[in-house]
C-alpha positions as CSV (number, residue, x, y, z in Angstrom):
1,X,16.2,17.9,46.1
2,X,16.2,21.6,45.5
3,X,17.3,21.1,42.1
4,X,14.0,18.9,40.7
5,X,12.5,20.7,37.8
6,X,9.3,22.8,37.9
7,X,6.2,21.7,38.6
8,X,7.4,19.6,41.8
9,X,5.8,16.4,41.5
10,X,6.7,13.9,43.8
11,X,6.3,10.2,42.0
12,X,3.6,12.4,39.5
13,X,1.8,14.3,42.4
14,X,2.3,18.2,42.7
15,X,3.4,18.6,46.4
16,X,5.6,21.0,48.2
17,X,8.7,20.2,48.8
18,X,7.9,20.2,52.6
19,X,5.8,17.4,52.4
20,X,8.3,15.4,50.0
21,X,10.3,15.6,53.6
22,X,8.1,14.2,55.6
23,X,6.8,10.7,53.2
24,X,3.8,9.2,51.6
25,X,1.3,9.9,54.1
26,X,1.3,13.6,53.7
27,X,1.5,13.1,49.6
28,X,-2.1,10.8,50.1
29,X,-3.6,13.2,52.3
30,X,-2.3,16.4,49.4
31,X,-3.5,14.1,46.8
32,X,-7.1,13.9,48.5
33,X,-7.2,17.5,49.5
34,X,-6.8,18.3,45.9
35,X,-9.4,15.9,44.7
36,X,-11.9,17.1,47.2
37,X,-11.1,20.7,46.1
38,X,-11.9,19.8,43.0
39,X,-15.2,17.4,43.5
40,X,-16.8,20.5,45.2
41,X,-15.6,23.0,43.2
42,X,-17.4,21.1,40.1
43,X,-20.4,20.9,42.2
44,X,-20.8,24.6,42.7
45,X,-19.5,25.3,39.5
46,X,-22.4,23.1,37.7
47,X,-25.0,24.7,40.1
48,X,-23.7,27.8,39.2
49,X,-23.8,27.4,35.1
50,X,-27.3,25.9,35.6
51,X,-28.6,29.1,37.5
52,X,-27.4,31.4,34.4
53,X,-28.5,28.9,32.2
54,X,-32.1,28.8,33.3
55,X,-32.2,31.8,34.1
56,X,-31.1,33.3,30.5
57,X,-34.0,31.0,29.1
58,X,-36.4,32.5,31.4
59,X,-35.6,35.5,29.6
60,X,-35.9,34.6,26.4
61,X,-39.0,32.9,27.0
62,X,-38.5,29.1,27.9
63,X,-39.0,28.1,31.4
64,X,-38.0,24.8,32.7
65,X,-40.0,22.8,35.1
66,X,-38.5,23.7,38.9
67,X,-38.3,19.7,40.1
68,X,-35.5,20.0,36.9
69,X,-33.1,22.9,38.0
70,X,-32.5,22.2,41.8
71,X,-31.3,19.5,44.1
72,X,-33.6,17.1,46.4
73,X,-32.8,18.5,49.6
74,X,-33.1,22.5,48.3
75,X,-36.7,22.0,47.5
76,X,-37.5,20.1,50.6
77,X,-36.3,22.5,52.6
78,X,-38.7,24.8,50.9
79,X,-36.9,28.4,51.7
80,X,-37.6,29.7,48.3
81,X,-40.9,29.9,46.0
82,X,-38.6,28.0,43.8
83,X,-37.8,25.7,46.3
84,X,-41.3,25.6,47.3
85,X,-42.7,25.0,43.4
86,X,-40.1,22.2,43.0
87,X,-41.5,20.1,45.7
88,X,-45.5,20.2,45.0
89,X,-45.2,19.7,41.4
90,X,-42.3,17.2,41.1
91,X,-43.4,13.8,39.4
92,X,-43.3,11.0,42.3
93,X,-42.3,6.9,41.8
94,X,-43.0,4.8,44.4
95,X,-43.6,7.6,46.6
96,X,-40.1,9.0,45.5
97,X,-40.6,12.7,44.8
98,X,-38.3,13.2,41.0
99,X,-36.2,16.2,41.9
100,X,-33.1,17.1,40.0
101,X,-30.7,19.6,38.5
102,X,-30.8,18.7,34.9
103,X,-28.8,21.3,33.7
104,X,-26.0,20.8,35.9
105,X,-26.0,16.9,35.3
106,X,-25.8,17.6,31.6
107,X,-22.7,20.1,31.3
108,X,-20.9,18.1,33.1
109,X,-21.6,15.0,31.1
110,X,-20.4,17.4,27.9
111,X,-17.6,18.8,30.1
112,X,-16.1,15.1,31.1
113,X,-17.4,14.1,27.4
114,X,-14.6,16.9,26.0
115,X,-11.9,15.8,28.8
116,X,-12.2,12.5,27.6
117,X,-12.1,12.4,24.0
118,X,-8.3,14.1,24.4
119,X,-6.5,16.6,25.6
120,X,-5.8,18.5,22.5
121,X,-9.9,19.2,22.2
122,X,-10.0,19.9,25.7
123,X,-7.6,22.7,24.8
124,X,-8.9,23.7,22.0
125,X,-12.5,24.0,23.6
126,X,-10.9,25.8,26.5
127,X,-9.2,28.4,24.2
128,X,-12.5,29.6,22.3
129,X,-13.9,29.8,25.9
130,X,-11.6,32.1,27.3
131,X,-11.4,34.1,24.5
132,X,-15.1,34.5,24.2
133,X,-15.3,35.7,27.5
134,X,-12.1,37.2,27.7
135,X,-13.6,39.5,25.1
136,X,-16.8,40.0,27.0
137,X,-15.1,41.0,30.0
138,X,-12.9,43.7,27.9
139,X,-15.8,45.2,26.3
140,X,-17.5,45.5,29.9
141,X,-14.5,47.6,30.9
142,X,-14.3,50.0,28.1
143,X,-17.7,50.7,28.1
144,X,-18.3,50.9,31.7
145,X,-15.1,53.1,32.0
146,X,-17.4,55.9,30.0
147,X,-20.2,55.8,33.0
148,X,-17.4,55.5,35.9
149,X,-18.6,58.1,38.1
150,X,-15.2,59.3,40.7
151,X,-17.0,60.1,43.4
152,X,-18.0,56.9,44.2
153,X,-14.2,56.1,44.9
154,X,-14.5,58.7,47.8
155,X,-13.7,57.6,49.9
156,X,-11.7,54.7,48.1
157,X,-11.1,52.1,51.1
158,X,-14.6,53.3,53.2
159,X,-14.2,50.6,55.6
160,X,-10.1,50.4,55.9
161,X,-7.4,47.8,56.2
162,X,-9.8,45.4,57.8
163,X,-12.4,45.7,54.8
164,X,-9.7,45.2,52.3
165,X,-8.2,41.8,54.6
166,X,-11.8,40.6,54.5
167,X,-11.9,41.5,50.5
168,X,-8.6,39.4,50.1
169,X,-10.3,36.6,51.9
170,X,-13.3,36.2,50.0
171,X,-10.8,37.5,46.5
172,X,-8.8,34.2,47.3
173,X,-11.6,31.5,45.9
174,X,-11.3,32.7,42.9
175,X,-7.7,32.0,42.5
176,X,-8.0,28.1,43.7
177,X,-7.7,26.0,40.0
178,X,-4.5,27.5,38.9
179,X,-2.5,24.7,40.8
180,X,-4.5,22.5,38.1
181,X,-2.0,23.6,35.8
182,X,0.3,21.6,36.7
183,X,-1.7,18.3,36.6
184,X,-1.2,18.4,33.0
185,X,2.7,18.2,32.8
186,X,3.0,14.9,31.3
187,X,0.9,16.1,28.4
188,X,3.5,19.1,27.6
189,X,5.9,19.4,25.5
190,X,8.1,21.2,27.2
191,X,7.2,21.1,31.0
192,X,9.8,22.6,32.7
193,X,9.9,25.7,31.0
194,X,5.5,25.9,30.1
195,X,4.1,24.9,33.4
196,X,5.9,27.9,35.4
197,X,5.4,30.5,32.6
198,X,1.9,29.7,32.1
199,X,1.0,29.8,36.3
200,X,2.4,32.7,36.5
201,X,1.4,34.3,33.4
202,X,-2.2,33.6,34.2
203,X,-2.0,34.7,37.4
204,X,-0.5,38.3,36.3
205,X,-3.2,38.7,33.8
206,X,-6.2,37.5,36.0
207,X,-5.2,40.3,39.0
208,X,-5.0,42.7,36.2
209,X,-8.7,42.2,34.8
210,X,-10.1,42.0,38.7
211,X,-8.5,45.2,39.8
212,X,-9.6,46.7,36.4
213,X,-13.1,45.3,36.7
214,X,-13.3,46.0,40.3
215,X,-12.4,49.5,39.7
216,X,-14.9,49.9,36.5
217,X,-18.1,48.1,38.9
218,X,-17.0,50.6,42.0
219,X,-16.9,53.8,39.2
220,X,-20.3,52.9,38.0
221,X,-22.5,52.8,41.4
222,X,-21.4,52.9,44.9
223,X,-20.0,50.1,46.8
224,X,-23.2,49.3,48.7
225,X,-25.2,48.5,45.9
226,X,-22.9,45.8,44.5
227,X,-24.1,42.9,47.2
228,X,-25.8,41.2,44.5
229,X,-25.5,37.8,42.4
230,X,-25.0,39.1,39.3
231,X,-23.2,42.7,39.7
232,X,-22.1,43.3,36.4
233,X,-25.5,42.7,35.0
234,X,-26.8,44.7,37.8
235,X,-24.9,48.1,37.1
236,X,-25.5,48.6,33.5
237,X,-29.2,48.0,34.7
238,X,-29.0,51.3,36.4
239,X,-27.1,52.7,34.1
240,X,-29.9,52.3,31.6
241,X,-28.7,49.4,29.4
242,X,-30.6,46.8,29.7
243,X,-29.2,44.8,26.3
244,X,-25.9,44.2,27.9
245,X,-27.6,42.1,30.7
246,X,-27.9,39.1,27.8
247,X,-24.4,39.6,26.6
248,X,-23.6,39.0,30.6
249,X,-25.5,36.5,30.9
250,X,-24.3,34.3,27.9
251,X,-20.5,35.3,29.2
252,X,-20.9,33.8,32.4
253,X,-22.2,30.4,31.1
254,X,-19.2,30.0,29.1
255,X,-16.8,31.6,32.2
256,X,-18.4,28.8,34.1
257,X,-18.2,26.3,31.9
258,X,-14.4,26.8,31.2
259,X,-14.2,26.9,34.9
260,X,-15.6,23.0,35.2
261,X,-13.7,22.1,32.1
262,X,-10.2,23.1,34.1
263,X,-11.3,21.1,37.2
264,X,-12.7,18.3,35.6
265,X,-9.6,18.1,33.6
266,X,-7.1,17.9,36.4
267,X,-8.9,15.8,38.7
268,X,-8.6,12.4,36.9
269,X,-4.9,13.4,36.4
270,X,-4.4,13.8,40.2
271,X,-6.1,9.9,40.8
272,X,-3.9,8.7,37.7
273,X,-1.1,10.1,39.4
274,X,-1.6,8.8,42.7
275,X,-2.3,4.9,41.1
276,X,0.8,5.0,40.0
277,X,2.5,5.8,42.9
278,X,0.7,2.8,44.5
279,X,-1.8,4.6,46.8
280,X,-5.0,4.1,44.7
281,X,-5.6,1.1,43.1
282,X,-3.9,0.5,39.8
283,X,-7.1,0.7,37.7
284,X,-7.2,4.6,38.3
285,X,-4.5,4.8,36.2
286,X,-5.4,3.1,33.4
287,X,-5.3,5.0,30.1
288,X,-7.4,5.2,26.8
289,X,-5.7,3.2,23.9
290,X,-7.1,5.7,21.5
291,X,-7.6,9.5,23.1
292,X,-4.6,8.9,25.7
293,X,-7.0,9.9,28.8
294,X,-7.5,8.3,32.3
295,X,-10.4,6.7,31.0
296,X,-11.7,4.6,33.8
297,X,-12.0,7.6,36.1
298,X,-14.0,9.5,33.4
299,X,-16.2,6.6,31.7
């Protein structure tokens, strides 16, 4: 058992060995913790890239309706003057008040769009993605390392080891989607060797750029002014640089959107997977004659 290649997948389904020990039951429940995972993760990711995205037209001008960029409940709740704006001027239908998050709806139509037309142009979308804002994030660093100010490192850990526990808590979301590497193994060439190197690879680079960036946002302004949404965007406003604030802002709608395209990728892999082991029904694992995708769980 030990000796199964990497990824572990047990009948298709990435589980720890652990579980392969104890049967099927704890493969289904794996296989639906991961598809839940995923299901809300796309759901705060597309809220996410529709509050940049409405919010960067804002700026340059365009405003869209408020019934169009939130959800039902948000604006009936009515704790925001967005919220509040949503609700008295939404269109109604049969006494239905029309309230939705446009945006959101329509990158993830593009997003599952991309997934399913094949995996080689969902790579290929991915790569310019991460390179765009791969870039983005390196040019942040260089030129916030020149307004780094070192005494707002002092003291460097102001509220101690339980500060830093409570950092690695809240650090550890962003590291959830790397396990969706491995939901494309049937797709590489060379699995065994790839799906390992590219984890951890990935991984090693990602903890590099937080610490760096981390280090860079703490240089620029104190700790205590970093409780913000948007924190990059925030501390080149008080640095005086206003321009960068767009280049942010255009940066993090692509960070998101590659973000979606990863979970929206693996998530129709995990039901495919889990057809064919006989615990969904066999239509989730029905693939695309032509693009070679779970196409019933995408169209």
């Amino acid at each position: 058992m030990l000796n199964l290649p990497l990824p572990f997948r047990y009948r298709g389904v990435p589980i720890p060995i652990l579980i392969f020990a104890f049967g099927e039951i704890f493969a289904w429940i794996i296989g639906w913790d991961l598809l839940m995972e995923y299901a809300i993760g796309n759901i705060a990711v597309a809220i996410s890239w529709s509050d940049y995205f409405t919010n960067l037209l804002s700026k340059a001008g365009m405003h869209i309706p408020d019934w169009l960029t939130m959800d039902f409940v948000s604006a009936k709740a009515g704790a925001t003057t967005e919220a509040i704006s949503a609700w008295t001027t939404a269109p109604q239908l049969f006494g239905l008040r029309i309230i939705m998050d446009l945006p959101a709806l329509m990158i993830v139509a593009l997003i599952t769009y991309v997934v399913f037309m094949g995996i080689k142009e969902s790579r290929t979308a991915s790569n310019l993605m991460v390179i765009l804002k791969l870039a983005v994030i390196f040019f942040v660093i260089v030129l916030g390392a020149y307004y780094i100010n070192p005494d707002n490192w002092s003291p460097f850990t102001p509220t101690g080891f339980t500060g830093i526990m409570k950092g690695v808590s809240a650090v550890f979301f962003a590291y959830i989607g790397f396990d969706a590497i491995s939901t494309t193994a049937e797709e590489c060439k060379d699995p065994q060797r790839d799906l390992p190197k590219g984890m951890i690879y990935s991984l090693i680079i990602c903890t590099v750029v937080y610490v760096l960036l981390a280090l860079v946002l703490t240089g620029m302004v104190n700790y205590t002014k970093l409780n913000v949404g948007d924190p990059l965007a925030m501390v080149f406003d008080a640095n005086g640089m206003k321009f960068i604030s767009g280049i942010i802002a255009i940066s993090a709608i692509v960070a998101t959107a590659s973000v979606l395209l990863v979970f929206q990728l693996g998530q129709p892999r995990i039901w495919m997977s889990m057809s064919r082991d006989g615990l969904l029904p066999k239509i989730f694992s029905r693939i695309h004659p032509r693009h070679g995708t779970p196409s019933f769980l995408l169209f």
